[in-house]
N, CA, C and O atoms as a Tinker XYZ file with bonds, in Angstrom:
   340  protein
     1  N    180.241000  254.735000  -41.420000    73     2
     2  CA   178.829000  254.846000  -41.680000    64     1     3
     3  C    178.511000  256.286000  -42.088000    63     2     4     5
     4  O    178.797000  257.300000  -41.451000    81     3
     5  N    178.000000  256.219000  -43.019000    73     3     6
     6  CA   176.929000  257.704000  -43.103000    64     5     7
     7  C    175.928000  258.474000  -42.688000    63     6     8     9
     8  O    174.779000  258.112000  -42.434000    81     7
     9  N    176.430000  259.660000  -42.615000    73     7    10
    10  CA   174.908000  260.010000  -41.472000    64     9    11
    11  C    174.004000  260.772000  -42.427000    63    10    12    13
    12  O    174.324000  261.238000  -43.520000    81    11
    13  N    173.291000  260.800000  -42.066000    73    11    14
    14  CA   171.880000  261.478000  -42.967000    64    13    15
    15  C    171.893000  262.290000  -43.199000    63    14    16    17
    16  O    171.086000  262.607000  -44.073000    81    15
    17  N    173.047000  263.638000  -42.492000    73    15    18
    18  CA   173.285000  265.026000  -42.665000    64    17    19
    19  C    174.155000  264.858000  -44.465000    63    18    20    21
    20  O    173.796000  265.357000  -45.531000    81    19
    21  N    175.292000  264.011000  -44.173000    73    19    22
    22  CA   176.185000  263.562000  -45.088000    64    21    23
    23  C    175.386000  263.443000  -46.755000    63    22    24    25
    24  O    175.672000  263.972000  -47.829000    81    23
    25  N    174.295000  262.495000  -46.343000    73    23    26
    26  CA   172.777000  262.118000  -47.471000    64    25    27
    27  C    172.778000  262.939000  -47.818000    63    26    28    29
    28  O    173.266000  263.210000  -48.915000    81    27
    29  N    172.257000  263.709000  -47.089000    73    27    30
    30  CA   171.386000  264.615000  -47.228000    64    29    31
    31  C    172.002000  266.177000  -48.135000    63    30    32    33
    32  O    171.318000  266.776000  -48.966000    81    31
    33  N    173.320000  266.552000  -47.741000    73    31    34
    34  CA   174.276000  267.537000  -48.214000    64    33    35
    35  C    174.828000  266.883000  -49.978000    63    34    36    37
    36  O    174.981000  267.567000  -50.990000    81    35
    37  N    174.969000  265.784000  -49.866000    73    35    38
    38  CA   175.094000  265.322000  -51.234000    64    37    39
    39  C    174.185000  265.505000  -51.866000    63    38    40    41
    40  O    174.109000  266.133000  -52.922000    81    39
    41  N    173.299000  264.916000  -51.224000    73    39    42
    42  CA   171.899000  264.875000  -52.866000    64    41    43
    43  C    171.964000  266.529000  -52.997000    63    42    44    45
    44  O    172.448000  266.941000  -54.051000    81    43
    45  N    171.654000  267.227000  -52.314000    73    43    46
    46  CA   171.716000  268.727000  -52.501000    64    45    47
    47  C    172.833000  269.370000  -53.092000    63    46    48    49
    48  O    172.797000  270.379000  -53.796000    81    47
    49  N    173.644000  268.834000  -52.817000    73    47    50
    50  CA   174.859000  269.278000  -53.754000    64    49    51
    51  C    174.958000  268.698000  -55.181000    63    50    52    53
    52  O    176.038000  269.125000  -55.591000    81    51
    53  N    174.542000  268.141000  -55.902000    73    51    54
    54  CA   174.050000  266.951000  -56.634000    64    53    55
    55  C    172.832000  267.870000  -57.485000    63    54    56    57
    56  O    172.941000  268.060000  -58.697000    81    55
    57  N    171.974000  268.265000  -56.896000    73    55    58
    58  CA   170.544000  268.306000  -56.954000    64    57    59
    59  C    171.004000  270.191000  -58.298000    63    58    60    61
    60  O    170.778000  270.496000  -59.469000    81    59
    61  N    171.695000  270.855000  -57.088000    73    59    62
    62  CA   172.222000  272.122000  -57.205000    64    61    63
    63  C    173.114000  272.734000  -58.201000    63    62    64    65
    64  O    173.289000  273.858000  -58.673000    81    63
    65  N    173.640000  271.483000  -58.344000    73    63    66
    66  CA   175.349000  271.722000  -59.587000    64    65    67
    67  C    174.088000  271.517000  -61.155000    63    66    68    69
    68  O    174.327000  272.016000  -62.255000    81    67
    69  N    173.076000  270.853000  -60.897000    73    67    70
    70  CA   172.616000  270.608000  -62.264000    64    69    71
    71  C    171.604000  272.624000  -62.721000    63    70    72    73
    72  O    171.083000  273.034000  -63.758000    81    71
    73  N    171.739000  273.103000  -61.704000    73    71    74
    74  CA   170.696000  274.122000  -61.598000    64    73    75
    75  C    171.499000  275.614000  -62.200000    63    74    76    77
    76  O    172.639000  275.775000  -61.766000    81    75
    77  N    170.987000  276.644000  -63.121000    73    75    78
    78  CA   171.865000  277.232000  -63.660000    64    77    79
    79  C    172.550000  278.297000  -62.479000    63    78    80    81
    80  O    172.347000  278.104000  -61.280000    81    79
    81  N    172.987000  278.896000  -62.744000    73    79    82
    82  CA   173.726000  280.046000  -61.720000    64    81    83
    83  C    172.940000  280.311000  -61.080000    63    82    84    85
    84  O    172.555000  279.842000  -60.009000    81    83
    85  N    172.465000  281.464000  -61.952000    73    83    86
    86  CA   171.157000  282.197000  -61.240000    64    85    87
    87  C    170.255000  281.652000  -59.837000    63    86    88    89
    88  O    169.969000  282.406000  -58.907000    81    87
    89  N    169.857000  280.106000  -59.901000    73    87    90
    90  CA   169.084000  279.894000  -59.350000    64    89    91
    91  C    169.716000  278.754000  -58.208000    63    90    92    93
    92  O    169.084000  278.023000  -57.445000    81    91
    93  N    171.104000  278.882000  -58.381000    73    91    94
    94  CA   171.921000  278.317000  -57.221000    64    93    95
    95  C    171.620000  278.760000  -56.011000    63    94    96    97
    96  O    171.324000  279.949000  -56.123000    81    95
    97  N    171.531000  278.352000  -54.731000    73    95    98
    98  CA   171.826000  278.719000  -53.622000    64    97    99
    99  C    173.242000  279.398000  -53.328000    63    98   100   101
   100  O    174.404000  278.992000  -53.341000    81    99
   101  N    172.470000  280.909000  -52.992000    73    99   102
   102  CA   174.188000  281.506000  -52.527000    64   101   103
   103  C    174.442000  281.883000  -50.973000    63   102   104   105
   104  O    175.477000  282.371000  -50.520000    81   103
   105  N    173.105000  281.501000  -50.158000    73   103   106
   106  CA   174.058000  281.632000  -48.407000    64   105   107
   107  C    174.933000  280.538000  -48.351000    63   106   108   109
   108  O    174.946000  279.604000  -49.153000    81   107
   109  N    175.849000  280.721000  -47.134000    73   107   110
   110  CA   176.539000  279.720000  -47.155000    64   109   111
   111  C    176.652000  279.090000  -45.501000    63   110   112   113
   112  O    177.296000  279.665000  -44.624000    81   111
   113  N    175.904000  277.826000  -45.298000    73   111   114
   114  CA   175.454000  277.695000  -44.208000    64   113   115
   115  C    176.494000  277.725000  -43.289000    63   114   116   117
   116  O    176.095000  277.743000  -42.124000    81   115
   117  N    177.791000  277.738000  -43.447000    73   115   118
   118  CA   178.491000  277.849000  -42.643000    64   117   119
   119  C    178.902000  279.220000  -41.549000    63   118   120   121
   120  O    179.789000  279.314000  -40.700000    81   119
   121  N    177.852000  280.179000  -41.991000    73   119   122
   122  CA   177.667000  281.264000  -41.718000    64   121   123
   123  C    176.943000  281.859000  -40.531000    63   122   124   125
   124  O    176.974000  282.954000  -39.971000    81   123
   125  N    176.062000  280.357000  -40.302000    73   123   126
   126  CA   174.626000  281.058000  -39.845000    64   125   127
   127  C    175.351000  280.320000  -37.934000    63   126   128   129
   128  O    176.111000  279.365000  -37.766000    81   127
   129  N    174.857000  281.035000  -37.092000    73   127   130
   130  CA   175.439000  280.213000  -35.999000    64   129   131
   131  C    175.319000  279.481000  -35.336000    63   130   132   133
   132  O    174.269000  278.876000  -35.550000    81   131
   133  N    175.971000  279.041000  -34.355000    73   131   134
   134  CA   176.203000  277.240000  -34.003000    64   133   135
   135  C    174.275000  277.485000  -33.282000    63   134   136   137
   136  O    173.379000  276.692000  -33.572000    81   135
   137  N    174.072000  278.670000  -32.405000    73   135   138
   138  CA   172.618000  278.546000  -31.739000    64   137   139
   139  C    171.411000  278.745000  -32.595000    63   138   140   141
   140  O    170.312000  278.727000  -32.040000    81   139
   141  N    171.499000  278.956000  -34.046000    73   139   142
   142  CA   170.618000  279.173000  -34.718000    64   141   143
   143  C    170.310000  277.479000  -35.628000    63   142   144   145
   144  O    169.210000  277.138000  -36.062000    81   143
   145  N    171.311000  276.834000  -35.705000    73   143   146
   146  CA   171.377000  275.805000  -36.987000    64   145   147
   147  C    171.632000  274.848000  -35.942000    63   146   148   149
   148  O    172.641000  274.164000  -35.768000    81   147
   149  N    170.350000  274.912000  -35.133000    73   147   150
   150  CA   170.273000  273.478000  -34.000000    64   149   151
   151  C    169.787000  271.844000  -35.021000    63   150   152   153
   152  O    168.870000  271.487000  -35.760000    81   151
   153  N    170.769000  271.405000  -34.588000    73   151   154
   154  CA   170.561000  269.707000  -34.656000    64   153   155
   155  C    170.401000  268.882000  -34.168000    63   154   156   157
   156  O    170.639000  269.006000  -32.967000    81   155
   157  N    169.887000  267.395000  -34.625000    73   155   158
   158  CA   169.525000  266.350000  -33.823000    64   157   159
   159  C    171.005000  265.808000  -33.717000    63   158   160   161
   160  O    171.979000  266.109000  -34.408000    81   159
   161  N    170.899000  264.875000  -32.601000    73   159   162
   162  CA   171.741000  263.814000  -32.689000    64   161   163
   163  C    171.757000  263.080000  -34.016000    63   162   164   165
   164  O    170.678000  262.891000  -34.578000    81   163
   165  N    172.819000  262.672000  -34.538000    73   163   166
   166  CA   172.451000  261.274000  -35.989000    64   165   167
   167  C    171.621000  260.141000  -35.214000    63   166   168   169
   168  O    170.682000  259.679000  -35.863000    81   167
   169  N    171.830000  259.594000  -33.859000    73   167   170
   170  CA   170.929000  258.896000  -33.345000    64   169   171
   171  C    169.496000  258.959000  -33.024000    63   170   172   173
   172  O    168.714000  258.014000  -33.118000    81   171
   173  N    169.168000  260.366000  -32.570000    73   171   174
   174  CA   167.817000  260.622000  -33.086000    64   173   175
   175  C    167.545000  260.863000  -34.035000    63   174   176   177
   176  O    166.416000  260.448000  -34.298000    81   175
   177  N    168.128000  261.500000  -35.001000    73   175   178
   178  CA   167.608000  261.456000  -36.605000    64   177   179
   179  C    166.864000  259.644000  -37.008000    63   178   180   181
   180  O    165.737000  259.295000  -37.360000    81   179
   181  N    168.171000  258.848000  -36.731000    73   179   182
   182  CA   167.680000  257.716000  -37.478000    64   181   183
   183  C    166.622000  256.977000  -36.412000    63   182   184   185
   184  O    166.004000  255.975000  -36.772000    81   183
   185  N    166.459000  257.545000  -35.067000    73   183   186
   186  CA   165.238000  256.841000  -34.709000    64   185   187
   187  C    164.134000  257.553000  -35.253000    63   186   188   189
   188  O    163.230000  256.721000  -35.326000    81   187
   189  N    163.703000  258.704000  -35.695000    73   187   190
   190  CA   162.868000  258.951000  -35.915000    64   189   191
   191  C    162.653000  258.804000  -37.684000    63   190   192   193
   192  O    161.655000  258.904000  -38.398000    81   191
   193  N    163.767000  258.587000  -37.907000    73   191   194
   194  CA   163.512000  258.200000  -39.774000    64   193   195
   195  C    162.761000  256.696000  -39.597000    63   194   196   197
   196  O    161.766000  256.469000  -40.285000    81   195
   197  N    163.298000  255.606000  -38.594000    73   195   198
   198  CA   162.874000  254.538000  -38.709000    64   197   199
   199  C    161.447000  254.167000  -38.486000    63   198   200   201
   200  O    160.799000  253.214000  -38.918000    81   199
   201  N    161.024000  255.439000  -37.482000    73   199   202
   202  CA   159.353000  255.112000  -36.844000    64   201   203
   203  C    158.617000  255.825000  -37.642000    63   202   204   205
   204  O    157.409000  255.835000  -37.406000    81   203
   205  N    159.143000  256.625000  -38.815000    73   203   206
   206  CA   158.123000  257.526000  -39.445000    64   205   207
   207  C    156.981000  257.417000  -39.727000    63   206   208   209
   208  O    156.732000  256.273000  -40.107000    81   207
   209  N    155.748000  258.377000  -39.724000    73   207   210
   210  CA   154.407000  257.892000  -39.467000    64   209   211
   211  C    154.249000  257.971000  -41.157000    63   210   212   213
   212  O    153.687000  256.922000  -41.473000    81   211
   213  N    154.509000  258.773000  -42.361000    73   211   214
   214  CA   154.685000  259.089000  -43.150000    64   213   215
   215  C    154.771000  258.332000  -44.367000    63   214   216   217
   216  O    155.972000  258.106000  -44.519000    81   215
   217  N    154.046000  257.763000  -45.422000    73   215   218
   218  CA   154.042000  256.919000  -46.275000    64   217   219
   219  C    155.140000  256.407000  -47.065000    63   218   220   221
   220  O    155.654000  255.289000  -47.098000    81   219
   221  N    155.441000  257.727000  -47.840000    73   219   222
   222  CA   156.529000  258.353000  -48.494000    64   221   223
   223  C    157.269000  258.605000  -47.557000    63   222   224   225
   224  O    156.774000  258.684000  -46.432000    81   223
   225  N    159.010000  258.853000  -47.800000    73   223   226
   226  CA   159.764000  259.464000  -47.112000    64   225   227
   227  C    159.770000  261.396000  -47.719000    63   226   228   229
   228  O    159.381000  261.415000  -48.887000    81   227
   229  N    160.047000  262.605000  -47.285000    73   227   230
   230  CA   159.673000  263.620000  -47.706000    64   229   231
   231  C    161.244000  264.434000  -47.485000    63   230   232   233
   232  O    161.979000  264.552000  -46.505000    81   231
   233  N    161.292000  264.690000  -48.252000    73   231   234
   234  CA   162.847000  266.085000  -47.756000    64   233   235
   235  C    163.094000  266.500000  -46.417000    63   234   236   237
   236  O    162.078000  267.064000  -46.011000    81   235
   237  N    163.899000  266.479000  -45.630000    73   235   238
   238  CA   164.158000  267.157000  -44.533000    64   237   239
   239  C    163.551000  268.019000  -44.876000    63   238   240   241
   240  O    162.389000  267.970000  -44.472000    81   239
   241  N    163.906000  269.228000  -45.744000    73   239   242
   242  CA   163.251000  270.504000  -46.029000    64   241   243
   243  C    161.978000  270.567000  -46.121000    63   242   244   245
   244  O    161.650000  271.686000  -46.517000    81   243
   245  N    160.908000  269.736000  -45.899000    73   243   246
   246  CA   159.915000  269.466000  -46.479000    64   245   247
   247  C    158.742000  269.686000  -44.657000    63   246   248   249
   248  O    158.590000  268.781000  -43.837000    81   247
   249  N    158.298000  270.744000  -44.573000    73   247   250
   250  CA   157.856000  271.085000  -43.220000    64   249   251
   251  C    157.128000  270.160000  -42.492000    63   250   252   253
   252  O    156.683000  270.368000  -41.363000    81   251
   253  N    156.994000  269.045000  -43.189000    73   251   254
   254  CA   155.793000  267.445000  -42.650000    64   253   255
   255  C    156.845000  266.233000  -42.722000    63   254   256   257
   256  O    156.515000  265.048000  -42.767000    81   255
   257  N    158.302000  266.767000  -42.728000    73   255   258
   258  CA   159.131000  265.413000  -42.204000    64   257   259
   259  C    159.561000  265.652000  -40.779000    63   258   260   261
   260  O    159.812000  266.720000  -40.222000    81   259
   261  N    159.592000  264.343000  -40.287000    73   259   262
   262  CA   159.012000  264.313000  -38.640000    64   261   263
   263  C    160.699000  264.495000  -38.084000    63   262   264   265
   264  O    160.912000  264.802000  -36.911000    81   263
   265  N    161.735000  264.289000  -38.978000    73   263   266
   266  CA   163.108000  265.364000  -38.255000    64   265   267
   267  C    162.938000  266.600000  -37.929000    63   266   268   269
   268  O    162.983000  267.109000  -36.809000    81   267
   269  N    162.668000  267.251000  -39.321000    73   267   270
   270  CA   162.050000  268.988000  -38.995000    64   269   271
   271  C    161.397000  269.023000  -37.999000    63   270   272   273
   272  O    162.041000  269.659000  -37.165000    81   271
   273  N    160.095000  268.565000  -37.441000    73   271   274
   274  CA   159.602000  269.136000  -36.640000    64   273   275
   275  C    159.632000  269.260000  -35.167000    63   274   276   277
   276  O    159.081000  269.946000  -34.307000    81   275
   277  N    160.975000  267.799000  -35.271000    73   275   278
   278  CA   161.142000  267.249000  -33.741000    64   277   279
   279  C    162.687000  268.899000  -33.604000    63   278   280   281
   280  O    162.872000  269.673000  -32.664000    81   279
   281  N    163.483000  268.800000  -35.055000    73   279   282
   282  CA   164.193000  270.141000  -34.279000    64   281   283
   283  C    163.099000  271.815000  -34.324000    63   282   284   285
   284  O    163.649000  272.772000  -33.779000    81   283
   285  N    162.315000  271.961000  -34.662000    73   283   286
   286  CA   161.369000  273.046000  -34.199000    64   285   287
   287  C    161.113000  272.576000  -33.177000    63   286   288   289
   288  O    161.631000  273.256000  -32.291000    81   287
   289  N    160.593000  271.780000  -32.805000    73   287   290
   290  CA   160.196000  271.478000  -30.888000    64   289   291
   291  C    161.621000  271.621000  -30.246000    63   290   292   293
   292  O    161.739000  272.526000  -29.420000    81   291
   293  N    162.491000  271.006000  -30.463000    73   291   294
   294  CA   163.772000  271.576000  -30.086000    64   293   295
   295  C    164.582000  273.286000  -29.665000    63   294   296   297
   296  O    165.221000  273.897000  -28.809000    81   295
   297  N    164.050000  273.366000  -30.799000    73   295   298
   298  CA   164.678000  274.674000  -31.508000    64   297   299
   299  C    163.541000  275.664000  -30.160000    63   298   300   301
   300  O    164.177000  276.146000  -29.222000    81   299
   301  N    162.213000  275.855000  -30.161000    73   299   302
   302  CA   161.044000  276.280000  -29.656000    64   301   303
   303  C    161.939000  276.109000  -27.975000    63   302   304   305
   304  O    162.314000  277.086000  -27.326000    81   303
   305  N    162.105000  274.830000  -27.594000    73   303   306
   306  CA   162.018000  274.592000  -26.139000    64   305   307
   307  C    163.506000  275.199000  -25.633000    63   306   308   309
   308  O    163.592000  275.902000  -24.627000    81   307
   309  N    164.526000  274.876000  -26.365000    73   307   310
   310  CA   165.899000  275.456000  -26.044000    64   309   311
   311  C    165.643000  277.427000  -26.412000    63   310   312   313
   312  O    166.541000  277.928000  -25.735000    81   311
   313  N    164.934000  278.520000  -27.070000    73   311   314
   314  CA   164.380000  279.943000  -26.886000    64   313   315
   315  C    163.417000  279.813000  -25.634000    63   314   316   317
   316  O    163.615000  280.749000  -24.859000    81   315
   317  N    162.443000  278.945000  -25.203000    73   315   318
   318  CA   162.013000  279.151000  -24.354000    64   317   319
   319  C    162.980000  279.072000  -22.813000    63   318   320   321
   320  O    162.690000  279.890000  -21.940000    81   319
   321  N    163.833000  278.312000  -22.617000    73   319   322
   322  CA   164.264000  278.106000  -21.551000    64   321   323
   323  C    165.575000  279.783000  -21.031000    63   322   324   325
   324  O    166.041000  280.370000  -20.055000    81   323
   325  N    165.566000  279.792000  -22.809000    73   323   326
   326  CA   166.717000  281.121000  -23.055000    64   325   327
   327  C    166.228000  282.093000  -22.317000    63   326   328   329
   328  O    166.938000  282.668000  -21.492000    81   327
   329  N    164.551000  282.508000  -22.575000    73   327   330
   330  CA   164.236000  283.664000  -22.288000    64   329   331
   331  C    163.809000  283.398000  -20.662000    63   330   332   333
   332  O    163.933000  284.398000  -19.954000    81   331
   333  N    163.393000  282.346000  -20.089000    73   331   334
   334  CA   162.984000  282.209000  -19.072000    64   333   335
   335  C    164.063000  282.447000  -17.954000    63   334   336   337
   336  O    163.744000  282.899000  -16.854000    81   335
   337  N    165.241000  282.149000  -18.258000    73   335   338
   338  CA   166.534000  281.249000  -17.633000    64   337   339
   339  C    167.114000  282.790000  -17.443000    63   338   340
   340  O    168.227000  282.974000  -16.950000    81   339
């Protein structure tokens, strides 16, 4: 099965190869670290792709798709516990 990360890295890779140099993406996410580039489970991803409140489906990247915001609440509650803890 495919996971949505998988989707999701294709179409972008896809999306990117058609785009000239210049305006390629040059970080390379493999860079950034494991506590910064927090993720969902693929199981919560696809529960929350399935309940989406959202008409349209919208880009992960897209700051009003309800993955993004569930890992910012994530992302938010795992710094809060950091600094508290």
């Amino acid at each position: 099965m495919t996971t949505l990360t998988d989707i999701v890295a294709r179409g972008q890779a896809a999306y990117e190869a058609t785009l000239p140099a210049y305006l390629k993406r040059q970080d390379d996410l493999e860079s950034i670290p494991s506590h910064i580039n927090l993720t969902l489970t693929d199981e919560r991803q696809r529960e929350i792709c399935l309940n989406c409140p959202l008409a349209d489906c919208v880009d992960v990247k897209d700051a009003r798709c309800p993955i993004r915001i569930e890992q910012r609440r994530a992302w938010r509650e795992q710094n809060r516990r950091r600094t508290n803890g």
